[in-house]
N, C-alpha and C positions, 0 to 999 in steps of 0.2 A: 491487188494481188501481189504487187512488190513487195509491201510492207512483209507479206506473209511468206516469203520469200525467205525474207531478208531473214525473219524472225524464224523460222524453219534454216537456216544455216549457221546463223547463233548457236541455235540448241544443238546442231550435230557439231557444230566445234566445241561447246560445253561437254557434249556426250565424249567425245575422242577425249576429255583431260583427266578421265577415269581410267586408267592403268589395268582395265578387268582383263590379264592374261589366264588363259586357265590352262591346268593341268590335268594330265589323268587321275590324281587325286588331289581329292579336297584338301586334305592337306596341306598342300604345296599351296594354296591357293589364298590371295589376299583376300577373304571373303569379305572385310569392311567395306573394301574398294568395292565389290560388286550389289554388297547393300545401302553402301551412298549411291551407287549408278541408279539404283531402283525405287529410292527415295527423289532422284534428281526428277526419272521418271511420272512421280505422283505429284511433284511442284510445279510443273511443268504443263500437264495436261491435266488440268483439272476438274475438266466435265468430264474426261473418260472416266476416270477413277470414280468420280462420284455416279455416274448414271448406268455404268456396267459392271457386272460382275465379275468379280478377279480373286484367283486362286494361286494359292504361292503351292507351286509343287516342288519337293524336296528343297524349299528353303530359299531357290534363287531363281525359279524358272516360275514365273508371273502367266497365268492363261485367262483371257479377257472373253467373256461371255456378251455380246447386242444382239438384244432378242429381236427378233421380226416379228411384223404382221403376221407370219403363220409359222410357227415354231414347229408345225407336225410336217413339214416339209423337212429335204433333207438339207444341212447347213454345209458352211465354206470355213472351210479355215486357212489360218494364212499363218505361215509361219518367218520367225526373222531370229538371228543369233546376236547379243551385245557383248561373249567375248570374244578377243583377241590373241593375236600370235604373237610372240616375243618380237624384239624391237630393238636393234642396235643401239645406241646414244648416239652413237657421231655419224656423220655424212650427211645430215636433214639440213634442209636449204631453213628452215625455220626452227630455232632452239630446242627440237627431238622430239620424238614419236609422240608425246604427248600432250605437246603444247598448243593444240588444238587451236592455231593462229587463222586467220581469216587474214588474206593477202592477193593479193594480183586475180581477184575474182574466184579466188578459191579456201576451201577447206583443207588444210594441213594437219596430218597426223592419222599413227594407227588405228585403221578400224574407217573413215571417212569413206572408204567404198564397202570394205568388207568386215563388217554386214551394218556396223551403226549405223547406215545409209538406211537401210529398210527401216529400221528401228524407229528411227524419226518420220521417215516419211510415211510408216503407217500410221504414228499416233501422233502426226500431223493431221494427216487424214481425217482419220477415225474425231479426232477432236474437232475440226473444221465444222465437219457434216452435223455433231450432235449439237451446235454452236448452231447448223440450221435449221435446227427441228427435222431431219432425215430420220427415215424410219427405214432400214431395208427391209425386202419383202420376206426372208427369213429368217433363221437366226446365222452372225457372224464372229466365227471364233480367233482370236489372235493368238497366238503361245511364242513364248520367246525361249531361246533357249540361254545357256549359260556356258554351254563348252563344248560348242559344235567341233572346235578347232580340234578337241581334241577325241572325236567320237563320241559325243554326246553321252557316256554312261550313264552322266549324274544328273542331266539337264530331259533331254528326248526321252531317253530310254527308261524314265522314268514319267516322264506328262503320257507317252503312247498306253500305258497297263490305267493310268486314271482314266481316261476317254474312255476305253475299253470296258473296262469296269461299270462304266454307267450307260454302256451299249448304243456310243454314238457312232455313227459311221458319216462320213462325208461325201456328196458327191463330187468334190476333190480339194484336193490343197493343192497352197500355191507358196513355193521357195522360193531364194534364191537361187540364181541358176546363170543360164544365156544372160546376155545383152545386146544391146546395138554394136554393131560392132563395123569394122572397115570389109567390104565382100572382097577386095584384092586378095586376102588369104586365101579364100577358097577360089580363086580366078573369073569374081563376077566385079562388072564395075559400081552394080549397088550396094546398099549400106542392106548390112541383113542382120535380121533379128531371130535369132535361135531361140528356141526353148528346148529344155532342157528333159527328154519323155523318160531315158530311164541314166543310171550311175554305172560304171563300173564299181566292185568291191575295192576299199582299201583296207587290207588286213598287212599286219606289219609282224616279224618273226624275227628272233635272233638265231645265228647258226654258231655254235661252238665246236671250235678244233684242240683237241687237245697234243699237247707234248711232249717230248722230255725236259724235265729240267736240269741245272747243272750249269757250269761253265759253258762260257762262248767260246772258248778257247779249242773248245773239241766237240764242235756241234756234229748233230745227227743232219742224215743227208738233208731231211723237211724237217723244218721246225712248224711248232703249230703257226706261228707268223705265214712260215712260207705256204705250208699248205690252205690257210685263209686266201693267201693271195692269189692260190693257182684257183681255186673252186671261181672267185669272185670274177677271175681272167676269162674261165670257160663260160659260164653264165654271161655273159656280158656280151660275148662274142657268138652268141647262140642263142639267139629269142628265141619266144614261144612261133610259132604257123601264125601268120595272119589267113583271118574269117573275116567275111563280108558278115557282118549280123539283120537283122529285119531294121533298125533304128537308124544304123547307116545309110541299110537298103534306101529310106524313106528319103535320109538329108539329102543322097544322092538324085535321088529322082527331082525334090524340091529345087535343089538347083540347077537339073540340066535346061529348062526354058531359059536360062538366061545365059544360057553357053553358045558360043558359036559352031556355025556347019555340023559337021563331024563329031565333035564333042558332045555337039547337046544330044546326040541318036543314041550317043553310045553311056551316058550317063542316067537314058532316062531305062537303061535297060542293064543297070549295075549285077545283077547276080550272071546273067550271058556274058559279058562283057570283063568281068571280076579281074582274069588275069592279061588284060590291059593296064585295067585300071589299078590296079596293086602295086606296080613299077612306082608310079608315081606318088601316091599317098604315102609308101614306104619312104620317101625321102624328104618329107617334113617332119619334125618330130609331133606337132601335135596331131596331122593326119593319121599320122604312122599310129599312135595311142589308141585311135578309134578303130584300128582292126585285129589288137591280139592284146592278150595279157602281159603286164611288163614287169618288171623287176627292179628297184632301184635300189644301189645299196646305200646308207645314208649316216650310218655313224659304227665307226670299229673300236676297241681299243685293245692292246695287249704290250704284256712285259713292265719291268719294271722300274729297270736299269740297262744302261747301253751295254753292262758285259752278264749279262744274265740272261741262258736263254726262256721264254715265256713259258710257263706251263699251260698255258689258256691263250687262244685267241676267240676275241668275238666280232660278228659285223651285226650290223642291224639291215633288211630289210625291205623296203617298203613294196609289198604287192599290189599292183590293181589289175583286179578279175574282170575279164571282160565275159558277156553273156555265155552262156551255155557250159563253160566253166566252171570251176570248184577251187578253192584257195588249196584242198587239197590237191587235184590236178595239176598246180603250178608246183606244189611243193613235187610230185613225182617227177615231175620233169626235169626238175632239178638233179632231184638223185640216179635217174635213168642218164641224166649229160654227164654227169662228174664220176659217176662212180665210186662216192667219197666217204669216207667216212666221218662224219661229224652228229653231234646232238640238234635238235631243234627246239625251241623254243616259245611258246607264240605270245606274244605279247598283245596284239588284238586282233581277231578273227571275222570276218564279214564274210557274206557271201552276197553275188550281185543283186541288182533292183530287177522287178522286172519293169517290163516297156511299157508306159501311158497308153493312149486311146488316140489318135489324131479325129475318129468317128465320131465324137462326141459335142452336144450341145456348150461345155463347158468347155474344149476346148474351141469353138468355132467363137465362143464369146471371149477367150481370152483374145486371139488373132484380132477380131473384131475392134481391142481396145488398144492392139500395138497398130493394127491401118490409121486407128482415127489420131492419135498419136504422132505414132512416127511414120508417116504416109508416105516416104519414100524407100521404106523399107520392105525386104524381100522377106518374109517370114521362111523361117526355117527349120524344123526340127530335128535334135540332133541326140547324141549319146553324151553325154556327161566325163569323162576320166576321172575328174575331182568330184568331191564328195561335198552330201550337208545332210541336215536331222531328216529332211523326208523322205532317206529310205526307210527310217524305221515307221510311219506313217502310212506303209503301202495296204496293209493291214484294215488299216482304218476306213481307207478312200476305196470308190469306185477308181480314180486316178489320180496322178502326183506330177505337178507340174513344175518346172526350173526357171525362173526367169525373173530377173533383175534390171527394171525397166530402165536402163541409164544407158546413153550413147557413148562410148569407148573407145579411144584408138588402143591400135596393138599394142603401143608405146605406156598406155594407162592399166591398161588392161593387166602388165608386166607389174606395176608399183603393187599389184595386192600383196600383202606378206612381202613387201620390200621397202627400201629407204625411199622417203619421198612418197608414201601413197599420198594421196589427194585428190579433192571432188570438187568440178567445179560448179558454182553455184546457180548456172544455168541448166545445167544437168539433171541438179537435184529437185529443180522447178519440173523436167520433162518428168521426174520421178514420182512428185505429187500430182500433174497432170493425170497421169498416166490410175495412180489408186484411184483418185475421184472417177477417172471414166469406169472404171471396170466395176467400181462400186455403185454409182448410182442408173448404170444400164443394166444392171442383174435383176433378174427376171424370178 
């Protein structure tokens, strides 16, 4: 098992020295870079390629067909992304984001957690098993995507209308999502493992102010500058209402057994209890995520010259819709706070996931394969705030599951889309542990 270890951490440092950043368009986009990625992919695994059926959808998103013992059953599909987010050069403790270095027991470089981790350890897996004459009992479908990072247009939202088209439905998929993680965040002293049942939306808008132009020398009272800045001052200082949702409801309940006295009576009864517990969730920012729609502004620009006043100011955006919500209901809010006048723009548009199944066969069998796994962990199911391809999947599935079997401090958990990600190579062992159970106990 070493060996295969060893050899499964090669290939996801070979995988990270592919540069596959994507963009909203293709265009922008180093496509060679991500048809060497998919070529590494076919040298690499070579009973998969040869013993299962694989479809290129729009050119870069790869979907892997193993048929089962009985194909008139409903199938699994599991989905994983191999590109990535841009990447500084400088500050990487090993020659930069892409030098895919194996060091001090670990994998270095963008993409080693998020998501070329799955990548590899699926068609790690998946290649093991057909190396052992495995047959799963129905059929199991893999899809990759190509530009999750950036809303999947080109990638998901193009493999979701081909499934469709040939009238698959699944009794669920399974993302990336949760992990293992430290329970002191949430104030338990277990290691608890989340999955992930449904996303918040991330839809992102630009808002344009306009103004006069002319000389600084004899500026108007607001310049569009200024008025950018008072809109983005009120907004900021004026969230949305925090809502208890049913998904919280749940994570809450999940964790009150392990809370002490008072705490765990009043946790396992979150909607009674709601404006208690609101005080406190409101003052972490990730807890704080999981009860309202937020708003982040994330890129501006205006003017041209230091003595020229701007005719244009713009911000960018980034919204995530929490359940029961409309991207347009965040946009109202907006103009009911400000009372302002400016354009909107939208640059990409979502609306929320809805919420998984905890009732289900399929999820009792996923928990099943994080107990035998990672046995001292608290299972937990939770809401999502970030995003990946399976919401556009929900369609497809009877349900959509989030969950990236790898043990994480907070501290790692931080390096995704930052300097220094990395995976350590004992991790990415629990990660192949973990496919193998959940594959060859499915039923």
């Amino acid at each position: 098992m070493e060996v295969k270890i060893e050899q499964a951490a090669q290939r996801l440092a070979e995988a990270v020295r592919f540069p596959t950043i994507s963009h909203f368009s293709m265009e922008e986009m180093d496509l060679d870079v991500f048809s060497s990625f998919l070529g590494f992919l076919k040298t690499s695994y070579p009973l998969l390629h040869h013993k299962l059926e694989r479809t290129l959808i729009n050119g870069y998103s790869p979907v892997y067909r193993w048929p089962g013992k009985d194909s008139s059953r409903q199938p699994v599909l599991f989905l994983a992304h191999y590109d990535v987010v841009p990447a500084l050069e400088e500050g990487w403790t090993h020659e930069g984001p892409f030098s895919g270095v194996i060091a001090d027991g670990l994998v270095w470089g963008r993409g080693s957690i998020d998501d070329k981790s799955s990548v590899i350890g699926w068609m790690e897996t998946f290649e093991s098993l057909l190396g052992e004459g495995y047959e799963p009992p129905r059929d199991l479908w893999l899809a990759l995507g190509f530009d999750e990072e950036v809303n999947g247009g080109n990638g998901a939202q193009k493999v979701v209308p081909w499934f469709a088209e040939k009238g698959i439905h699944f009794e669920f998929v399974l993302d990336e999502g949760g992990a293992v993680s430290d329970g002191s965040m949430i104030g338990i002293k277990e290691p608890v493992a989340v999955i992930g049942l449904a996303e918040k939306a991330s839809a992102c808008f630009e808002f344009i102010f306009k103004g006069e132009e002319g000389h600084s020398s004899t500026p108007p009272a607001h310049t569009s500058l200024g008025c950018m800045a008072e809109f983005i001052y009120k907004v900021e200082r004026n969230p949305m209402p925090a809502r208890l949702t049913e998904t919280v409801e749940q994570m809450l309940q999940s964790i009150a057994p392990y809370m002490p006295g008072i705490q765990s009576r009043i946790l396992a009864r979150p909607k009674l209890f709601f404006p208690l517990i609101r005080p406190t969730l409101l003052k972490n920012k990730q807890t704080a995520a999981l009860l309202r729609s937020t708003v982040a502004f994330t890129v501006s620009h205006s003017g041209s010259a230091p003595n020229i006043l701007p005719k244009e100011a713009v911000c960018t955006a980034n919204l995530r819709v929490l359940q029961g919500e409309t991207s347009a209901d965040v946009l109202a809010h907006l103009q009911k706070l400000t009372g302002m006048d400016y354009e909107v723009r939208p640059i990409a548009v979502e609306e929320p996931s809805r919420a998984a199944s905890t009732d289900t066969a399929a999820y009792g069998h996923l928990t099943g394969a994080i107990g035998r796994i990672f046995p001292d962990a608290v299972i937990i199911p939770y809401l999502m705030a970030g995003g990946t391809d399976s919401r556009y999947y929900e369609e497809l599935a009877d349900n959509v599951y989030r969950f990236q079997p790898l043990r994480l401090k907070e501290e790692e958990l931080a390096l995704m889309h930052g300097t220094d990600e990395r995976l350590a190579i004992d991790k990415l062992a629990d990660m192949l542990a973990f496919y193998r159970e959940l594959l060859v106990t499915l039923n």
